[in-house]
PDB file of N, CA, C and O in Angstrom:
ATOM      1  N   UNK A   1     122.872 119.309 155.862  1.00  0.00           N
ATOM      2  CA  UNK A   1     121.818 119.236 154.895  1.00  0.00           C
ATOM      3  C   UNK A   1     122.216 119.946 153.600  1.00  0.00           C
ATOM      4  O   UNK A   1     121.627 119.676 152.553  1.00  0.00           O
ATOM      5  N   UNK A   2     123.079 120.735 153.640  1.00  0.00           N
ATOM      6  CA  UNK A   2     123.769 121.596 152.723  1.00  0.00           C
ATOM      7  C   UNK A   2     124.600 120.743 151.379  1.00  0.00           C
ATOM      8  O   UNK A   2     124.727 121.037 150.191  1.00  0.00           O
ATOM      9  N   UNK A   3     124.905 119.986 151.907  1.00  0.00           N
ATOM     10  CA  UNK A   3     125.771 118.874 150.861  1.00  0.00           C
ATOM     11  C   UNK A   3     125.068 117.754 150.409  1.00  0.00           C
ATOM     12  O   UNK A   3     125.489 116.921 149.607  1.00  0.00           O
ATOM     13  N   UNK A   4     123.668 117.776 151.116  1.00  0.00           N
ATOM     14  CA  UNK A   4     122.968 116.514 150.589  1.00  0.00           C
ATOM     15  C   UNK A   4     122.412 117.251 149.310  1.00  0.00           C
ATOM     16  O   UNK A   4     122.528 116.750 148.192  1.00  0.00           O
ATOM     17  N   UNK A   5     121.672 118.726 149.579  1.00  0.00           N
ATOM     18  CA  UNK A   5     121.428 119.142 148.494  1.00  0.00           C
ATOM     19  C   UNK A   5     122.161 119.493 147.263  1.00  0.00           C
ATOM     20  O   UNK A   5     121.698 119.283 146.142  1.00  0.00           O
ATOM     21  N   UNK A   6     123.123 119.943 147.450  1.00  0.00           N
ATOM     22  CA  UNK A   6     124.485 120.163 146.532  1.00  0.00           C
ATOM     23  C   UNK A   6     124.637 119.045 145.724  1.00  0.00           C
ATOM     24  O   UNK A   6     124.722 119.163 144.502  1.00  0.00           O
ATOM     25  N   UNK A   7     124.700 117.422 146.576  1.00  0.00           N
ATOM     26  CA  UNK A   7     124.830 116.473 146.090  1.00  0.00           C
ATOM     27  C   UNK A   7     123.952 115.876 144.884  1.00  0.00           C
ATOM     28  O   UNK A   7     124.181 115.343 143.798  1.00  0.00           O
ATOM     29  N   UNK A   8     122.718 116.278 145.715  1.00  0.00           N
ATOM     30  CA  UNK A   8     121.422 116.056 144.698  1.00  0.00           C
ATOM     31  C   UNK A   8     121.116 116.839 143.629  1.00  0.00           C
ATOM     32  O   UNK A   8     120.409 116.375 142.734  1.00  0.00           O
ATOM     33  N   UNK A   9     121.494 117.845 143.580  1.00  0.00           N
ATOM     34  CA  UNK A   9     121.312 118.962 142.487  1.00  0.00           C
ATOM     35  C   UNK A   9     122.824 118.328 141.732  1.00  0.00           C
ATOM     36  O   UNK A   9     122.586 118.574 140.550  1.00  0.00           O
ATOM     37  N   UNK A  10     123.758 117.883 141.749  1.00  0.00           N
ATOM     38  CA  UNK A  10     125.033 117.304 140.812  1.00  0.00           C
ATOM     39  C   UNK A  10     124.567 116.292 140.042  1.00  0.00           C
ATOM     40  O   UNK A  10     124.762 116.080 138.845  1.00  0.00           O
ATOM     41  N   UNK A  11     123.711 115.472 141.116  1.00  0.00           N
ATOM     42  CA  UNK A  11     123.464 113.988 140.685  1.00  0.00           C
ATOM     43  C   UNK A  11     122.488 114.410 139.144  1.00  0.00           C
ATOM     44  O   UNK A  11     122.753 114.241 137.954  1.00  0.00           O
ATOM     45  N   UNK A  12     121.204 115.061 139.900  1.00  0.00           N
ATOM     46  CA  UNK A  12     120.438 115.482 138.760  1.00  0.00           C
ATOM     47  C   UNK A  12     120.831 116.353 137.253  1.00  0.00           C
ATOM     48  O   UNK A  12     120.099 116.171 136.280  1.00  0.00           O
ATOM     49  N   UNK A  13     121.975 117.254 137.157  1.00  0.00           N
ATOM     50  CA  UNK A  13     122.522 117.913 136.475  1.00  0.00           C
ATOM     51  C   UNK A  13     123.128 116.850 135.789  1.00  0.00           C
ATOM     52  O   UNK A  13     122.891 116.928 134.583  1.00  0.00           O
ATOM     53  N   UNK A  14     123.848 115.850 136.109  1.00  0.00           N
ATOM     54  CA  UNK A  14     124.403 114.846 135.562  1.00  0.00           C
ATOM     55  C   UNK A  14     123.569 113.996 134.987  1.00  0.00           C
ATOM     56  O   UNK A  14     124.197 113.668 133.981  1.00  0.00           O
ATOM     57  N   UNK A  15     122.790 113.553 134.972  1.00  0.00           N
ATOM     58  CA  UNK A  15     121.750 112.971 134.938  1.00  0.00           C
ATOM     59  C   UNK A  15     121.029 113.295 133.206  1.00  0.00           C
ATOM     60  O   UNK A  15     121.064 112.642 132.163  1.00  0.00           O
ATOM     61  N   UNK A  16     120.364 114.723 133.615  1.00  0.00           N
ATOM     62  CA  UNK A  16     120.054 115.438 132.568  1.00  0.00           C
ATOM     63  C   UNK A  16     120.622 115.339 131.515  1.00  0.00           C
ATOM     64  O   UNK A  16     120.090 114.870 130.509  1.00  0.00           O
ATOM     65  N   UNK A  17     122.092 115.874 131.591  1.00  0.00           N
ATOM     66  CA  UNK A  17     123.187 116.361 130.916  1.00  0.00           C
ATOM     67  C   UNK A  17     123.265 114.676 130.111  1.00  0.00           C
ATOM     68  O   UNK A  17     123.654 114.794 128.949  1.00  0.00           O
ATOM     69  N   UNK A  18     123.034 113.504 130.429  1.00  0.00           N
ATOM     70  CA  UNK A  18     123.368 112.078 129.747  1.00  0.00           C
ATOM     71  C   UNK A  18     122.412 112.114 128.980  1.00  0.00           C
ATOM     72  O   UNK A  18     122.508 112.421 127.792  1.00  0.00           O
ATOM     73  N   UNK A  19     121.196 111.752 129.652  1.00  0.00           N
ATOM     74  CA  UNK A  19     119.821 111.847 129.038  1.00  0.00           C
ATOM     75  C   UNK A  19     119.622 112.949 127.725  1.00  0.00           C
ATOM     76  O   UNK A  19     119.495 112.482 126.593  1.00  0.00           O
ATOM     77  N   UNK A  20     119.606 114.079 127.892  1.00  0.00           N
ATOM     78  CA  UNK A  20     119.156 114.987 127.081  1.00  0.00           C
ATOM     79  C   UNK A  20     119.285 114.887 125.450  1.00  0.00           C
ATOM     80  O   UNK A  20     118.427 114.928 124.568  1.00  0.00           O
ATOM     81  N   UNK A  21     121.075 114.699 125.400  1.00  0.00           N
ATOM     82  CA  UNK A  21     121.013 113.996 123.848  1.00  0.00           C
ATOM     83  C   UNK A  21     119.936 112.973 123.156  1.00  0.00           C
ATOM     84  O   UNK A  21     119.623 113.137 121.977  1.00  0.00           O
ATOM     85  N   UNK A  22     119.466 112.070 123.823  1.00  0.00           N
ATOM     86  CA  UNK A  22     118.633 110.848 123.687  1.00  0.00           C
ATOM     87  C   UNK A  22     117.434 111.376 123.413  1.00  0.00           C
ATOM     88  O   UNK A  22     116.910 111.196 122.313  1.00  0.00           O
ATOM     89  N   UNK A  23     116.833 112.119 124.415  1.00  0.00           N
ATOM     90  CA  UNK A  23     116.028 112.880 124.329  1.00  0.00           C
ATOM     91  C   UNK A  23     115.617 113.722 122.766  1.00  0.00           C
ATOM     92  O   UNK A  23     114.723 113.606 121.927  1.00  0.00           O
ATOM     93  N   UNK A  24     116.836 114.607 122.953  1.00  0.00           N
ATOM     94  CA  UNK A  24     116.598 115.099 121.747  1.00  0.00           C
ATOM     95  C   UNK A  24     116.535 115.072 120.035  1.00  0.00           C
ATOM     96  O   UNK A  24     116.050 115.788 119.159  1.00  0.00           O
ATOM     97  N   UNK A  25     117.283 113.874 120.098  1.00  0.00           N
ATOM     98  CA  UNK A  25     117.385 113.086 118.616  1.00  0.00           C
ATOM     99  C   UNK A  25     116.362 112.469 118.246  1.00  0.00           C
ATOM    100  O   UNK A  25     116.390 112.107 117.069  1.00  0.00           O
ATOM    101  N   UNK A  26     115.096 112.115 119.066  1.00  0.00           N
ATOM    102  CA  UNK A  26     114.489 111.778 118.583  1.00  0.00           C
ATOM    103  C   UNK A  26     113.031 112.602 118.333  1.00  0.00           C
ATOM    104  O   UNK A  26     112.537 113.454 119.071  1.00  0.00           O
ATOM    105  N   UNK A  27     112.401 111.977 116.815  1.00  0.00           N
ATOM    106  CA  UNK A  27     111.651 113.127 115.929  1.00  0.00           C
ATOM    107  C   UNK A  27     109.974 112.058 116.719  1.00  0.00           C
ATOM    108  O   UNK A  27     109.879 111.220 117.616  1.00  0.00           O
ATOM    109  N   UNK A  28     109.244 112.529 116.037  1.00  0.00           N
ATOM    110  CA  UNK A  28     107.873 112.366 116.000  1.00  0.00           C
ATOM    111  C   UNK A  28     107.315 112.564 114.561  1.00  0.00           C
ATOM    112  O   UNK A  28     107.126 113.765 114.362  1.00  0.00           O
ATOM    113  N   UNK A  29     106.985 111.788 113.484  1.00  0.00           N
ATOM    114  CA  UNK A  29     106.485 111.744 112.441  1.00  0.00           C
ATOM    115  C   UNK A  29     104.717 112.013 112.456  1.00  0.00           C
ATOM    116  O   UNK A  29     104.145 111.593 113.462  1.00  0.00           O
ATOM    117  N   UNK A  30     103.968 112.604 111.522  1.00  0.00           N
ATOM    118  CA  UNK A  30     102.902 112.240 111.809  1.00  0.00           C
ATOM    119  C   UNK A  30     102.244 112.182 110.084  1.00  0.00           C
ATOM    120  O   UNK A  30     102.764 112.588 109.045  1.00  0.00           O
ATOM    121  N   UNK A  31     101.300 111.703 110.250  1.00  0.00           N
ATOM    122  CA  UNK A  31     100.818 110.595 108.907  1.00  0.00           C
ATOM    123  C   UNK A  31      99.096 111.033 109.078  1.00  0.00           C
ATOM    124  O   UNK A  31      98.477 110.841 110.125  1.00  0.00           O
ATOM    125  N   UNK A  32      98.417 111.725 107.680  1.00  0.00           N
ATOM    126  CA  UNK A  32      96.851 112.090 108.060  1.00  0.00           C
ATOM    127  C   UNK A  32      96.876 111.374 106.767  1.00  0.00           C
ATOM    128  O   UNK A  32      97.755 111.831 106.037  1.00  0.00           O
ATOM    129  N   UNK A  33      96.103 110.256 106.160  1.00  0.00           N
ATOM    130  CA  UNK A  33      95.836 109.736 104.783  1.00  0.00           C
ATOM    131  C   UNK A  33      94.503 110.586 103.963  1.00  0.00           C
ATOM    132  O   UNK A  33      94.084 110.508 102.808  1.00  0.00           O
ATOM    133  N   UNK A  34      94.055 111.464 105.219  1.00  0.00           N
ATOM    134  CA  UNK A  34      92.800 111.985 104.407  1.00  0.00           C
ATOM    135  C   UNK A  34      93.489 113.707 103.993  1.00  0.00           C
ATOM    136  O   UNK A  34      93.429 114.273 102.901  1.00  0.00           O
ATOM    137  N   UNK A  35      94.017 114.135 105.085  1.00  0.00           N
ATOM    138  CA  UNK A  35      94.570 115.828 104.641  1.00  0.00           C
ATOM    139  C   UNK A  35      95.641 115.765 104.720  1.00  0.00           C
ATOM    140  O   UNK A  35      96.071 116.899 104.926  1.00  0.00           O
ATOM    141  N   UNK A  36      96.874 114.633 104.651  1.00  0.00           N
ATOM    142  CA  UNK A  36      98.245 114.327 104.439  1.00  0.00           C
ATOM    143  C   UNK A  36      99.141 114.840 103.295  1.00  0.00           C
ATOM    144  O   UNK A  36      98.151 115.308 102.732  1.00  0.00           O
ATOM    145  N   UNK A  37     100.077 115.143 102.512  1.00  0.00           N
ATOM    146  CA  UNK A  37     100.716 115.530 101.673  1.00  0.00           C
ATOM    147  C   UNK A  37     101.982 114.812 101.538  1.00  0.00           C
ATOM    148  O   UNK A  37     102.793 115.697 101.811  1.00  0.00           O
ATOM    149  N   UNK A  38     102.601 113.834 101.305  1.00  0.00           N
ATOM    150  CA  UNK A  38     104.185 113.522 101.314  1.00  0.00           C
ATOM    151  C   UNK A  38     105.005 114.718 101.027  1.00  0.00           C
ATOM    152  O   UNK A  38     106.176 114.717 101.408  1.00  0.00           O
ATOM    153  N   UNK A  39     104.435 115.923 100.284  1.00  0.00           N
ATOM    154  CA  UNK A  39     105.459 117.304  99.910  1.00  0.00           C
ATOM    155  C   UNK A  39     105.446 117.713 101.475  1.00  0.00           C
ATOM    156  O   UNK A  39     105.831 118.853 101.734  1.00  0.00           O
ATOM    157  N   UNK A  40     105.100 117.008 102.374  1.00  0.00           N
ATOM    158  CA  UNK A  40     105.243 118.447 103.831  1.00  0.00           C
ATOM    159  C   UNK A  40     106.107 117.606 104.612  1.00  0.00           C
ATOM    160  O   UNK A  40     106.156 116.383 104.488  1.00  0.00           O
ATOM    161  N   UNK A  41     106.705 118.205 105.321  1.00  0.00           N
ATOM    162  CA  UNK A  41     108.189 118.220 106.344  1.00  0.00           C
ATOM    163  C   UNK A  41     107.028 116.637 107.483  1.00  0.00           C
ATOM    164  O   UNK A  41     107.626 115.730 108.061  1.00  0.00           O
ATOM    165  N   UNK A  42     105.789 116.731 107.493  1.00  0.00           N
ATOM    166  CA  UNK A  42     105.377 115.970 108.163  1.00  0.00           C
ATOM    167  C   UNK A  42     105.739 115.845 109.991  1.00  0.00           C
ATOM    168  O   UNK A  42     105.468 114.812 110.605  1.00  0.00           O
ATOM    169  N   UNK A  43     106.344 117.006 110.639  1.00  0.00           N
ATOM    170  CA  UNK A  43     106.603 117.206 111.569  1.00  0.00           C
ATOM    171  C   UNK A  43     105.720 117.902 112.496  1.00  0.00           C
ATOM    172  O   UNK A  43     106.174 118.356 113.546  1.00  0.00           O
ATOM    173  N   UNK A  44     104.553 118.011 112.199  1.00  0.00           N
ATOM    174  CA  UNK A  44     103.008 118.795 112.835  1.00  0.00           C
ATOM    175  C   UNK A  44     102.243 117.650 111.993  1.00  0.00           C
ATOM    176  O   UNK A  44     102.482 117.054 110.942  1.00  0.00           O
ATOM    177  N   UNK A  45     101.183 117.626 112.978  1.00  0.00           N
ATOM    178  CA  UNK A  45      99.864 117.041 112.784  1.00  0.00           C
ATOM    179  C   UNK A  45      99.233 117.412 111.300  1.00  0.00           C
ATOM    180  O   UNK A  45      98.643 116.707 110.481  1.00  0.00           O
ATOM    181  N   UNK A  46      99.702 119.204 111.291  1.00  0.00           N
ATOM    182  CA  UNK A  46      99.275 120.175 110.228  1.00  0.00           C
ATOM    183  C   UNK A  46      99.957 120.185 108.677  1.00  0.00           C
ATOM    184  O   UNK A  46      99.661 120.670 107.585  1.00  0.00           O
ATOM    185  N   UNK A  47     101.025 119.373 109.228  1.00  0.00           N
ATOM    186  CA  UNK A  47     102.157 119.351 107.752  1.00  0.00           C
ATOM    187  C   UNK A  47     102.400 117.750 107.798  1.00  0.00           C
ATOM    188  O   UNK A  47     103.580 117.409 107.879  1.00  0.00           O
ATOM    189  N   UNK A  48     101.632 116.948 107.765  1.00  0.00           N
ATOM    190  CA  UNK A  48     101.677 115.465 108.070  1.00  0.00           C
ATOM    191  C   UNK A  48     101.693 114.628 106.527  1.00  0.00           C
ATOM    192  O   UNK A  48     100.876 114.780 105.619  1.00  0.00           O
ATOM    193  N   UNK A  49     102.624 113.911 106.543  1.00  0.00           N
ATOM    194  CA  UNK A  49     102.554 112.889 105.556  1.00  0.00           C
ATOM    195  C   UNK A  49     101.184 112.219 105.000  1.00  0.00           C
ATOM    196  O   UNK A  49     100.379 111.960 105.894  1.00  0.00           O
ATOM    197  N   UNK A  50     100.848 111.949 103.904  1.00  0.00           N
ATOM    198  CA  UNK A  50      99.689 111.457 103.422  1.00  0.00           C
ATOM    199  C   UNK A  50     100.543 109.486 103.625  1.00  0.00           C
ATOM    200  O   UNK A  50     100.574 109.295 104.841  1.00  0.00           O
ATOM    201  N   UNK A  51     100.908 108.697 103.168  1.00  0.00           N
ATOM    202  CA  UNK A  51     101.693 107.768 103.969  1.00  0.00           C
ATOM    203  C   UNK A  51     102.279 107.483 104.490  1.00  0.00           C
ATOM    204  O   UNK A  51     103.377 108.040 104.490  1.00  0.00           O
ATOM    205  N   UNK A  52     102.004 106.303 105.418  1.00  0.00           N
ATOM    206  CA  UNK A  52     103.139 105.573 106.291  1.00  0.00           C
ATOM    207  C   UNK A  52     104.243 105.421 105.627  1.00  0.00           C
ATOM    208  O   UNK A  52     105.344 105.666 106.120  1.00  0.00           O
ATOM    209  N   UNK A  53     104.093 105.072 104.638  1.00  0.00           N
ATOM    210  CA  UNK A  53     105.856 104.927 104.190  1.00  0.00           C
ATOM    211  C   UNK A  53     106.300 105.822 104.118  1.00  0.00           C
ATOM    212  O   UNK A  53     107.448 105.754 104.558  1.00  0.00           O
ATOM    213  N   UNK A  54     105.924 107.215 103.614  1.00  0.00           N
ATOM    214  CA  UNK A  54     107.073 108.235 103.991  1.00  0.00           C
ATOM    215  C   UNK A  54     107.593 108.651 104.604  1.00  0.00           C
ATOM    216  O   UNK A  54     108.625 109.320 104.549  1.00  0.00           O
ATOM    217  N   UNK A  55     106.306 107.997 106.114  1.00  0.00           N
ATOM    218  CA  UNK A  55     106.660 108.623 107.504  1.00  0.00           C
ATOM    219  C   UNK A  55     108.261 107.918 107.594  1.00  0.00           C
ATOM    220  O   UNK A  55     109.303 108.502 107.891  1.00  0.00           O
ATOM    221  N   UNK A  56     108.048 106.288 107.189  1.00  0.00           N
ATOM    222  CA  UNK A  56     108.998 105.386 107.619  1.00  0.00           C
ATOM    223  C   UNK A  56     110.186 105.460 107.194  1.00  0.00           C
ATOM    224  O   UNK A  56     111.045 104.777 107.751  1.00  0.00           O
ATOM    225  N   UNK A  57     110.539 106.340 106.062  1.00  0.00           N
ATOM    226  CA  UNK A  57     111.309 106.548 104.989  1.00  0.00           C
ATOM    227  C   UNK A  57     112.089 107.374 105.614  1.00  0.00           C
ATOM    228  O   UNK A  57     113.316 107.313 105.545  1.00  0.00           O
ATOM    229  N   UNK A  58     111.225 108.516 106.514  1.00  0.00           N
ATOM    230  CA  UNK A  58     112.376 109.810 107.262  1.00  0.00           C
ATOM    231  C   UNK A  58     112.701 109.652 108.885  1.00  0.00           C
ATOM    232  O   UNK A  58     113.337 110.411 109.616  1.00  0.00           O
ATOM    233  N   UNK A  59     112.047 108.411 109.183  1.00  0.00           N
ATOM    234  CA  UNK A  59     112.381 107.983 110.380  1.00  0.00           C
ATOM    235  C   UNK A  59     113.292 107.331 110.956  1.00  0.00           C
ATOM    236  O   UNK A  59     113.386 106.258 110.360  1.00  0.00           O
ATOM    237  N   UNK A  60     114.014 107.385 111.783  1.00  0.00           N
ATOM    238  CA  UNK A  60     115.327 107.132 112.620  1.00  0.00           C
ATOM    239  C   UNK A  60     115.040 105.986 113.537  1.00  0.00           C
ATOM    240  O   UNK A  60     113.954 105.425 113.397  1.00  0.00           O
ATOM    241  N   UNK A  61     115.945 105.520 114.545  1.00  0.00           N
ATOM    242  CA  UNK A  61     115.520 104.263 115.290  1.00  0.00           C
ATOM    243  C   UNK A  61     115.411 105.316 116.174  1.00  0.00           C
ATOM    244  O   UNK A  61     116.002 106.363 115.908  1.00  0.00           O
ATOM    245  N   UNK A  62     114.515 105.179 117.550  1.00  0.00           N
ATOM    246  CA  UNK A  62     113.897 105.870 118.763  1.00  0.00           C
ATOM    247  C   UNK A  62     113.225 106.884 118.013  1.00  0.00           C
ATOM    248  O   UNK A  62     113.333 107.933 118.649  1.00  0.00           O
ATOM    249  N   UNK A  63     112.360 107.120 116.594  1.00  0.00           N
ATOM    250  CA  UNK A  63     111.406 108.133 116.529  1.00  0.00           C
ATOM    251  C   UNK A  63     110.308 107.421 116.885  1.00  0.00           C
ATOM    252  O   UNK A  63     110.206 106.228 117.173  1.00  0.00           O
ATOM    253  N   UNK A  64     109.360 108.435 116.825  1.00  0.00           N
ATOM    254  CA  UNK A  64     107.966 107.756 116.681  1.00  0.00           C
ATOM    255  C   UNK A  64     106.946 108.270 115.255  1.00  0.00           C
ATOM    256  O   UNK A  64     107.402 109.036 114.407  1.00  0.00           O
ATOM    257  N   UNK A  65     105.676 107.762 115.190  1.00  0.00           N
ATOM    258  CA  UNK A  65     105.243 107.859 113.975  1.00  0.00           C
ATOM    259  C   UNK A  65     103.672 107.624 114.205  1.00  0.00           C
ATOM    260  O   UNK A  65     103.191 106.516 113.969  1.00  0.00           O
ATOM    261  N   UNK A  66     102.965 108.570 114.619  1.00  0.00           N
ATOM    262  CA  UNK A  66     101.722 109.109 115.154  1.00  0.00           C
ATOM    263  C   UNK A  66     100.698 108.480 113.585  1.00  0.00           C
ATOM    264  O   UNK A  66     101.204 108.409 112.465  1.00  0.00           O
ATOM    265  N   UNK A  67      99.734 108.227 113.793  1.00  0.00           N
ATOM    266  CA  UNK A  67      99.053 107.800 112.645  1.00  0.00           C
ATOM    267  C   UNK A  67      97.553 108.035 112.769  1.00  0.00           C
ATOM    268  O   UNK A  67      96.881 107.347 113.538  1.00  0.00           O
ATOM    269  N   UNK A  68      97.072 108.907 112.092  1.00  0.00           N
ATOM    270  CA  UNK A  68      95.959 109.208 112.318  1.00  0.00           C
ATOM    271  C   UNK A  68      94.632 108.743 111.480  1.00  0.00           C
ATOM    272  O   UNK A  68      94.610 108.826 110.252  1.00  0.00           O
ATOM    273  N   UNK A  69      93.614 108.286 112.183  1.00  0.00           N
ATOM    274  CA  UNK A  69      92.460 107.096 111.673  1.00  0.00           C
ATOM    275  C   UNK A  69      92.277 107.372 110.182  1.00  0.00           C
ATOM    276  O   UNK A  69      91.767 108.465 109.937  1.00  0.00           O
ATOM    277  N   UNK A  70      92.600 106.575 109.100  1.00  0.00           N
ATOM    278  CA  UNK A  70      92.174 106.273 107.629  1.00  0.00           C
ATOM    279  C   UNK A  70      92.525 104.738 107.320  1.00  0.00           C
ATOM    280  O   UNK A  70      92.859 103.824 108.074  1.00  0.00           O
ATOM    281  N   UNK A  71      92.270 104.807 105.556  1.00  0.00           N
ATOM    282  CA  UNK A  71      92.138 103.538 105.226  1.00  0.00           C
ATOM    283  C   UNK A  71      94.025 103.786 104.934  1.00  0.00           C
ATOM    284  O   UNK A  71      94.368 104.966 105.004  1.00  0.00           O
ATOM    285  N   UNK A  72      94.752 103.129 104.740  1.00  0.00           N
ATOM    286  CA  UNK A  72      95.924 103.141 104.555  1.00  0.00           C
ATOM    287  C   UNK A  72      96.181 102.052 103.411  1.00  0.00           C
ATOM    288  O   UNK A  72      96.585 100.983 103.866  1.00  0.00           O
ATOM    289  N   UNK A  73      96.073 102.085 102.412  1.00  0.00           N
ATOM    290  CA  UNK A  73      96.111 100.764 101.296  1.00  0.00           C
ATOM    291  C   UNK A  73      97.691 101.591 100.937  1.00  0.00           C
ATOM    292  O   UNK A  73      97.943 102.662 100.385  1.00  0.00           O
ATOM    293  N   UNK A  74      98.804 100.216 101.716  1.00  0.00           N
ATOM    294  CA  UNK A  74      99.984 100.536 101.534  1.00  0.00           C
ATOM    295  C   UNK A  74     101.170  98.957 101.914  1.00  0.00           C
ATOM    296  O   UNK A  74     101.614  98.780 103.049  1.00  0.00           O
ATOM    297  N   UNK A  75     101.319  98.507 101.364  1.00  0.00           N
ATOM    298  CA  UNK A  75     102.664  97.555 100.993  1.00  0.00           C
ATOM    299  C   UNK A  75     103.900  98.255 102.043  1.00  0.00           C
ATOM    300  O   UNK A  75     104.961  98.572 101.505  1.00  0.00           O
ATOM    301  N   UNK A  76     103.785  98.406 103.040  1.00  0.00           N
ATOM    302  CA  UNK A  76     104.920  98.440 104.181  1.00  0.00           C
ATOM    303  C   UNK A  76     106.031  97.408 104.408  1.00  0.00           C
ATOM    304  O   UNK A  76     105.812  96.223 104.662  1.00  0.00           O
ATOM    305  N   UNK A  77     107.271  97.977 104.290  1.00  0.00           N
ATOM    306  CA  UNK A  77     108.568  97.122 104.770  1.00  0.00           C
ATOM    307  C   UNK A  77     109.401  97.926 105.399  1.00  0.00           C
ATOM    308  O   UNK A  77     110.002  98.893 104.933  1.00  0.00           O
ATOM    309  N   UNK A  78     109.430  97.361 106.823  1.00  0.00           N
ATOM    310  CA  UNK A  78     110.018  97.968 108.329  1.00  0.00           C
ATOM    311  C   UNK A  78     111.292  97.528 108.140  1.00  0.00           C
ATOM    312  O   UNK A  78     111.372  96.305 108.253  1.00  0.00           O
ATOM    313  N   UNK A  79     112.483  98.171 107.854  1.00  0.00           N
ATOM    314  CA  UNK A  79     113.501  97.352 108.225  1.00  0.00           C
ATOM    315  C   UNK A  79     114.784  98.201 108.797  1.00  0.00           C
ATOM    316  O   UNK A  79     115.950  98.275 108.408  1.00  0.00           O
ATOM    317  N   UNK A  80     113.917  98.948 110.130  1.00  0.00           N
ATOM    318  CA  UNK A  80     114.308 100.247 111.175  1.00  0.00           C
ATOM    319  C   UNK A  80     114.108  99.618 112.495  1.00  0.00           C
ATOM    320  O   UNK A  80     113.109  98.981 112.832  1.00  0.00           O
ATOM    321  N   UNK A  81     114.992  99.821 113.099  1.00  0.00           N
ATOM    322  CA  UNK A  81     114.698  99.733 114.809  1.00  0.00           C
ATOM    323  C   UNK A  81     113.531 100.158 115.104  1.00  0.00           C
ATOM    324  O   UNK A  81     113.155 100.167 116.277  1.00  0.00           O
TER     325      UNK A  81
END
């Protein structure tokens, strides 16, 4: 039983160890149109982009881009994974 666990604790370490980069490269944008600012890093709910496009502007392929309920009067062009 000793080597199954050994085994399983390698498998998982390995595992991690692939994953984790992936994991970590990717950001989370967030976008408030009513208490938003484009001057803020937009990386908290609290320091959030006033548009989507700026969100889209600092976003990578595998981020995401949280959007919180307003009117959004904005001319969007996606041309990001």
């Amino acid at each position: 039983m000793r080597h199954i666990l050994t085994f399983s604790s390698l498998a998982f370490g390995a595992l991690f160890v692939a994953l984790a980069p992936a994991a970590l490269a990717s950001n989370t944008w967030y976008v408030d149109g009513v208490n938003g600012n484009d001057n803020n890093d937009c990386k908290t709910a609290q320091t959030a982009c006033q548009t989507i496009g700026h969100a889209i502007s600092l976003a990578s392929s595998q981020d995401s881009i949280m959007v919180a309920p307003a009117t959004y009067k904005e001319n969007l062009t996606i041309s990001k994974a």
